[in-house]
C-alpha positions in Angstrom: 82.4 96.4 166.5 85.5 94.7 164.9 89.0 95.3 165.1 89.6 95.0 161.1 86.6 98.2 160.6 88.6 100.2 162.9 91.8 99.6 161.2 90.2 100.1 157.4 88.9 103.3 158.4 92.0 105.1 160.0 94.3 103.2 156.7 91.7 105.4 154.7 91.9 108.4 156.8 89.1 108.8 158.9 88.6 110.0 162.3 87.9 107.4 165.0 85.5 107.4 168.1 86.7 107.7 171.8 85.1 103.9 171.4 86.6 102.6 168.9 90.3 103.6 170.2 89.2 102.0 173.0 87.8 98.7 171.8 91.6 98.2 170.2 93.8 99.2 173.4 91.8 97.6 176.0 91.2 94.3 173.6 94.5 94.3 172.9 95.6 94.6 176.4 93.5 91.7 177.3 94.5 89.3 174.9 91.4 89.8 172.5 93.2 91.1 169.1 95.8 89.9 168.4 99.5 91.5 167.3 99.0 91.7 163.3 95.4 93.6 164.0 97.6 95.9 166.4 100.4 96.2 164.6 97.9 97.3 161.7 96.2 99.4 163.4 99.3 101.6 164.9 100.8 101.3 161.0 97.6 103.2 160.1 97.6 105.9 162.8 101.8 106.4 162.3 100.5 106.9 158.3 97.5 108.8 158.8 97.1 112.4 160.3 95.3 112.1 163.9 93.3 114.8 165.4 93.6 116.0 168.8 90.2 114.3 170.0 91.9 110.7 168.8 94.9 111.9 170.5 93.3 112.2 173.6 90.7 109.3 173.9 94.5 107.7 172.6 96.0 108.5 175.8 92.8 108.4 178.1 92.4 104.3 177.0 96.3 103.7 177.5 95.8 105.6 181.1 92.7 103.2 182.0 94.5 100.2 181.0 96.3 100.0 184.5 95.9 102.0 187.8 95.6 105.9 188.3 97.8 107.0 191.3 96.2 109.7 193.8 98.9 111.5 195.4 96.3 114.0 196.6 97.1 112.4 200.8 100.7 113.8 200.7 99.6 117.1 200.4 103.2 118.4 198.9 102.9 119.8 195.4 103.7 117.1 192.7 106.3 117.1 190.0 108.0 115.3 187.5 110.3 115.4 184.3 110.6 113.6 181.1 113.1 113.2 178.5 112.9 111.7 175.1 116.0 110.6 175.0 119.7 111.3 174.5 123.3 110.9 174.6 125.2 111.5 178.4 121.8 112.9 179.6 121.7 112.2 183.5 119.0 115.1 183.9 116.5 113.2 186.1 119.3 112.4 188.6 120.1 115.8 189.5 116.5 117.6 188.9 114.4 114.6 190.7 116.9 115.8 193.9 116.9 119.4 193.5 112.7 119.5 193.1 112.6 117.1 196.2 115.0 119.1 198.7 112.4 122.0 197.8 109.7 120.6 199.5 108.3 119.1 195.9 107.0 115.2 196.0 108.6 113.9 193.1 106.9 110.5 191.8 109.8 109.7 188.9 109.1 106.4 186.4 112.3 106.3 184.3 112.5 103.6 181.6 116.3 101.7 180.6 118.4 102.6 177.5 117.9 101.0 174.1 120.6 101.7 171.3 122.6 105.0 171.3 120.4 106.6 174.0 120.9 105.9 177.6 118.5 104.5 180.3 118.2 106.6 183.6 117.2 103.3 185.5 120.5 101.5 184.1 122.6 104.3 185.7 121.1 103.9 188.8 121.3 100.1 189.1 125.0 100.6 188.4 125.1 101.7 192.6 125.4 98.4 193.9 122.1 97.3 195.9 120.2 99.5 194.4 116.3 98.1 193.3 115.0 100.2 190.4 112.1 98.0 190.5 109.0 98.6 192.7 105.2 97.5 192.9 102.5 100.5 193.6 102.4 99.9 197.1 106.0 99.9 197.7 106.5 103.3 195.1 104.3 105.0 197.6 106.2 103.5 200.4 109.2 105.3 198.7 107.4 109.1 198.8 106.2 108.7 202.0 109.5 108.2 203.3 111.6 110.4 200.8 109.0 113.0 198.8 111.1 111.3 196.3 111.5 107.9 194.2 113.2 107.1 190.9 112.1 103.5 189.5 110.9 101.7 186.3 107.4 101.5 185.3 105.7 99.6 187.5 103.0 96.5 185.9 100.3 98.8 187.6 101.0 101.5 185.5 99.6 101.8 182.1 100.4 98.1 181.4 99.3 98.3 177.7 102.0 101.0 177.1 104.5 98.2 177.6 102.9 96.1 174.8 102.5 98.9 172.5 105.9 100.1 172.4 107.1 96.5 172.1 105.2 96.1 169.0 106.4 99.7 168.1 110.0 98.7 168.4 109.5 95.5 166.1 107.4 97.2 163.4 109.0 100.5 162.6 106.2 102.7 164.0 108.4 104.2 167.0 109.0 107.8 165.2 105.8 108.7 165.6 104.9 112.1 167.4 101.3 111.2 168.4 102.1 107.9 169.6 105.6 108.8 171.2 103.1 111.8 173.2 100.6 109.1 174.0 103.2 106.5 175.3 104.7 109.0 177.8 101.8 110.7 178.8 99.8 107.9 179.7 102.7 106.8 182.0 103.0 110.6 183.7 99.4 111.2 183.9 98.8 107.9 185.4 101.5 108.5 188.2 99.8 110.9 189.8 101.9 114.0 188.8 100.2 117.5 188.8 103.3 119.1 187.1 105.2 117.8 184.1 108.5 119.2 182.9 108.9 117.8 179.2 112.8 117.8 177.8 112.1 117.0 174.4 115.3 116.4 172.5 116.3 117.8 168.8 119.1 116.8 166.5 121.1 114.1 165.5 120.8 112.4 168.8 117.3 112.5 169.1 114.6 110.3 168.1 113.3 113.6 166.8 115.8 114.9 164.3 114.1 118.4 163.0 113.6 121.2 165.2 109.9 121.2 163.6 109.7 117.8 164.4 110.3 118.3 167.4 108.4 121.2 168.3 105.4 119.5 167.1 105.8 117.0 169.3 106.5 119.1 172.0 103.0 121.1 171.3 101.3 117.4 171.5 102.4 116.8 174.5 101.8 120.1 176.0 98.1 119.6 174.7 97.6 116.7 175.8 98.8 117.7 179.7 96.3 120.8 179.3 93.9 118.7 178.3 94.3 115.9 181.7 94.2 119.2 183.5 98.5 119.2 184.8 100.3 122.2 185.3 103.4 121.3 181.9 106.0 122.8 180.3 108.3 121.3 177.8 112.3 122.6 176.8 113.0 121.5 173.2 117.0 121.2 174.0 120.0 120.6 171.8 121.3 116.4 171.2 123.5 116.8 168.4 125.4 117.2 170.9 126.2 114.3 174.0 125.1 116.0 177.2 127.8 116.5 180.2 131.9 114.7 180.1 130.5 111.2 179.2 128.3 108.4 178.1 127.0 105.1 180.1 126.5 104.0 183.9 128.7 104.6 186.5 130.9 107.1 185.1 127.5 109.2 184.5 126.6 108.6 188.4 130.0 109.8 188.9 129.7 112.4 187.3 126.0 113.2 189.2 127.9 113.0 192.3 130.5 115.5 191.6 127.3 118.1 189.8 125.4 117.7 193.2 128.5 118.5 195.0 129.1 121.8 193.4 132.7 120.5 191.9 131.7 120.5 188.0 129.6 123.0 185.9 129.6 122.0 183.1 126.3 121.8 180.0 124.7 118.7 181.9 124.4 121.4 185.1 123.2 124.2 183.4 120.6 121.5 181.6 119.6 120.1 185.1 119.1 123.7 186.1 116.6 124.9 183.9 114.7 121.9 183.8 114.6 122.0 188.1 113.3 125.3 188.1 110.5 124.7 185.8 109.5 122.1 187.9 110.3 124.6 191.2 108.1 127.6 189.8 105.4 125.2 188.0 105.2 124.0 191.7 104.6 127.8 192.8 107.4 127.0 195.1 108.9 130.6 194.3 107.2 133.7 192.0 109.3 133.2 189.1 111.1 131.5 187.4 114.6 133.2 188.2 114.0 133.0 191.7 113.5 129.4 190.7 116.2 128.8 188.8 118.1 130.8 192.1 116.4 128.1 194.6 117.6 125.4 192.5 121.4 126.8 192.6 121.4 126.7 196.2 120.0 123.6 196.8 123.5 122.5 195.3 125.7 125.1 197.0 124.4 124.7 200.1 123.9 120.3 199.9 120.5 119.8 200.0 119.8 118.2 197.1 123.4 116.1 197.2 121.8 114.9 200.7 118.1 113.9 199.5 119.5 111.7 196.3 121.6 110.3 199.9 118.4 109.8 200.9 117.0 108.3 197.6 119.7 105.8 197.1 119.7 104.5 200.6 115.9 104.0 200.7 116.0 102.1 197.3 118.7 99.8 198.9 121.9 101.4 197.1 124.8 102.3 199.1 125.1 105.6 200.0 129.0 105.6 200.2 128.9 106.5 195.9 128.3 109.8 197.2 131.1 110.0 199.3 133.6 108.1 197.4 132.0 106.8 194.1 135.5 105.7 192.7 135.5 102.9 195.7 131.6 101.6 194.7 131.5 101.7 191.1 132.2 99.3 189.0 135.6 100.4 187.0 136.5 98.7 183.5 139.3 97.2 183.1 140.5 98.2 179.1 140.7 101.9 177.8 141.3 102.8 174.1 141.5 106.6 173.1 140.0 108.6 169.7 143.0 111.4 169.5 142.6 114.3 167.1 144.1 114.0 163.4 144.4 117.2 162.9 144.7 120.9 164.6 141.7 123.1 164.9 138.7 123.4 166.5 135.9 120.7 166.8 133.2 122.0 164.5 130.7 119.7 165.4 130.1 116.0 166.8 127.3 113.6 166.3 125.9 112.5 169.3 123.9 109.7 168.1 127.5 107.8 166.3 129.0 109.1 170.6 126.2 107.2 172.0 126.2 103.9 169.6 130.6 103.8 170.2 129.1 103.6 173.9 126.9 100.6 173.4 129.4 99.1 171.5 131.6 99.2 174.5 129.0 97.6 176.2 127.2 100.4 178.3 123.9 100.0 176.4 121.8 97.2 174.5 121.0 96.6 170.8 118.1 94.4 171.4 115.7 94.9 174.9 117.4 91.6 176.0 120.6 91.9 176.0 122.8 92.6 179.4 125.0 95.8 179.6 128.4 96.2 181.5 127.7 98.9 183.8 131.1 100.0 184.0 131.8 100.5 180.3 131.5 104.1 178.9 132.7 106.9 177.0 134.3 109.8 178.7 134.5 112.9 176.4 137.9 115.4 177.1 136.9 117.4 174.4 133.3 118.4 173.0 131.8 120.6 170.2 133.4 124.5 170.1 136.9 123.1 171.8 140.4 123.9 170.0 142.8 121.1 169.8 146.4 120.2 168.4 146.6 117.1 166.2 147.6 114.1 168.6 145.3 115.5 171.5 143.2 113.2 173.6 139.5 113.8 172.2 137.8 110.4 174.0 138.5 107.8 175.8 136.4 104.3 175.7 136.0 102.2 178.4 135.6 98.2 178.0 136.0 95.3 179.6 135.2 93.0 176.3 137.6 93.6 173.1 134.4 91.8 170.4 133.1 95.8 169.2 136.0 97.5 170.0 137.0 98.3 166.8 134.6 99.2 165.7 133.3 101.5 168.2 136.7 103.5 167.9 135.8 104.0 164.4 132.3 105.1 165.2 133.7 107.6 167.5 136.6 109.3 165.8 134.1 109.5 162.6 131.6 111.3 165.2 134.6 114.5 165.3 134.6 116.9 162.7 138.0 118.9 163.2 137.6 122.4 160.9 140.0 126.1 161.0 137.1 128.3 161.9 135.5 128.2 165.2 131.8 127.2 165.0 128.5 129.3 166.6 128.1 128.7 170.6 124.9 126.4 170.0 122.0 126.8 171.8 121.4 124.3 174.5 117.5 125.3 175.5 116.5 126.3 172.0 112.8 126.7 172.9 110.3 126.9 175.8 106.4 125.8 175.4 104.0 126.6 178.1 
């Protein structure tokens, strides 16, 4: 068997073997064929249609390229949640509580942001002390302790996934909705997880810009967790608009804070809601999924789940004192610059994605995987899509410490407002459910 076979016959459309997708991951992971046979070979599968047999044996080979956790010993119900990716989207660090106060063993691998979309890790390393970074043996460590941890993907885990994405990234193959589904399932099936809660993003802030798009996904990865035997559902959700009052790393923490307290409601709540009682009922922690969605309100209300990300953040080696007083932990920029409105009327629409670059440009995210992020650099958004304002009011405030993309990122974000006379349809945030 040779690598260049395999590649000529999915360029022309065939259907590969269960052993010929796994003669390319596993060589690949090892060392065996090299990136231009890889890169080939995932340039063919993005071009060519894929059946739901190579989707599998896809996902089954990235799985066996690293360890399997069996969380079978801590005899809780398991649970986790995914999202592909947005703008102010702090989901994980409300719902990975929530699920956890419940009585749920929550197993969370989160990955760091990359362009306009934030990284759930990055947030969380913005608590001083905090170690987002853990071997198997310590992750279990973690949800023995807590039912809970939140960390990146550890080298144990699907190891090839790493690789692949990589060469993804450099070779314009990343929009692809069998290989996106492959990528994260691999990761969430290998973690040990018996339920998966899938956010999968739509609009201009998503990698997936079409609602067909990404349904489709969404119905990939809901096959593929059927298939692997999980209990999954997955939320195809609203990004053309940013999620919650801001974008970056501390000020979305502190914003976390103030959700888990019960002091803000605001679209990042009701978000963190829906997706915590999916997880909840998927658990058959209650009958239904109101009395879910009920369990996970007054896990809030009553402090539960403000006191088990407590317990979380100290066992990870943050300080618990952000929950208490964030303002005298984080790290505060020193620069603001404001986007005011040029016009009266309401705010027809935004564009998350040009909300989310203005952020990185402030230095809250990366443009390339190496580059270093100012965890106190952000966006904070006064007004949002559906909001009436007089010209001259305050519409966003950017948060820097460095002036180099300033300008630029004020641009960015007052071209992301569209000020019109009528006021525009209440969007949808949860525009779909798949089961």
């Amino acid at each position: 068997m040779r690598a260049y076979d395999i590649i000529y016959k999915k360029r022309n459309g065939e259907t590969l073997s269960k052993k010929e997708i796994e003669f390319i991951v596993f060589n690949y992971n090892n060392g065996a064929i090299p990136d231009y046979q890889a890169a080939a070979f995932l340039m063919a599968f993005f071009l060519q249609k894929s059946t739901d047999e190579e989707l599998f044996d896809l996902t089954k080979a990235m799985i066996n390229s690293g360890d399997v956790l069996d969380l079978s010993s801590f005899h809780f119900p398991t649970a986790d949640k995914h999202s592909t990716g947005g703008v102010g989207d702090s989901t994980s660090l409300i719902a990975a509580p929530v699920a956890a106060s419940c009585g749920i063993c929550v197993p969370m691998m989160v990955g760091r942001g990359l362009g306009h979309t934030g990284g759930t890790l990055d947030k969380l390393e913005a608590i001083p002390g905090f170690r987002g970074q853990s071997d198997k043996e310590e992750f279990l460590g973690y949800l023995k302790y807590a039912n809970a941890a939140i960390i990146g993907q550890t080298a144990e885990i699907a190891p090839v996934d790493k690789k692949i994405y990589a060469l993804r990234d450099a070779t314009a193959t990343v929009e692809s909705a069998p290989l996106i589904c492959a990528s994260i399932m691999s990761k969430k099936i290998a973690e040990g997880a018996q339920t998966l809660v899938l956010d999968v993003k739509t609009g201009n802030g998503a990698f997936m810009k079409t609602f067909s798009e990404s349904k489709e996904l969404a119905q990939k990865m809901i096959a593929v967790g059927k298939h692997f035997k999980r209990n999954v559902a997955a939320l195809i959700t609203d990004m053309n608009v940013p999620l919650g009052g801001c974008a970056g790393n501390a000020v979305e923490i502190k914003q976390v804070v103030e959700i888990l307290k019960g002091n803000l409601k605001n679209d990042l709540y009701d978000l963190s809601l829906e997706l915590s009682a999916q997880m909840i009922f998927l658990s058959k922690k209650t009958p239904n999924l109101n009395e879910a969605l009920k369990l996970a309100e007054k896990q809030i209300s009553s402090g539960a789940a403000l006191e088990k990300f407590r317990e979380i953040i100290k066992m990870q080696g943050g300080t618990p004192k952000v929950l208490d007083d964030p303002d005298a932990v984080l790290p505060k920029a020193k620069e603001s610059a404001f986007v005011k409105a040029d016009r009266s009327g309401y705010i027809s629409s935004m564009d998350a994605r040009s909300a989310g670059l203005a952020a990185m440009l402030c230095g809250a995210g990366r443009e390339k995987k190496e580059d270093k992020i100012d965890y106190s650099a952000g966006v904070i958004f006064h007004k949002k899509t559906g909001d009436y304002v007089k010209e001259g009011d305050l519409l966003a405030e950017l948060l820097y410490n460095s002036e180099r993309n300033i300008s630029e990122a004020r641009g960015v974000l007052e071209n992301s407002y569209i000020i019109s006379d009528e006021k525009p349809a209440r969007y949808k945030l949860v525009k779909e459910i798949i089961a």
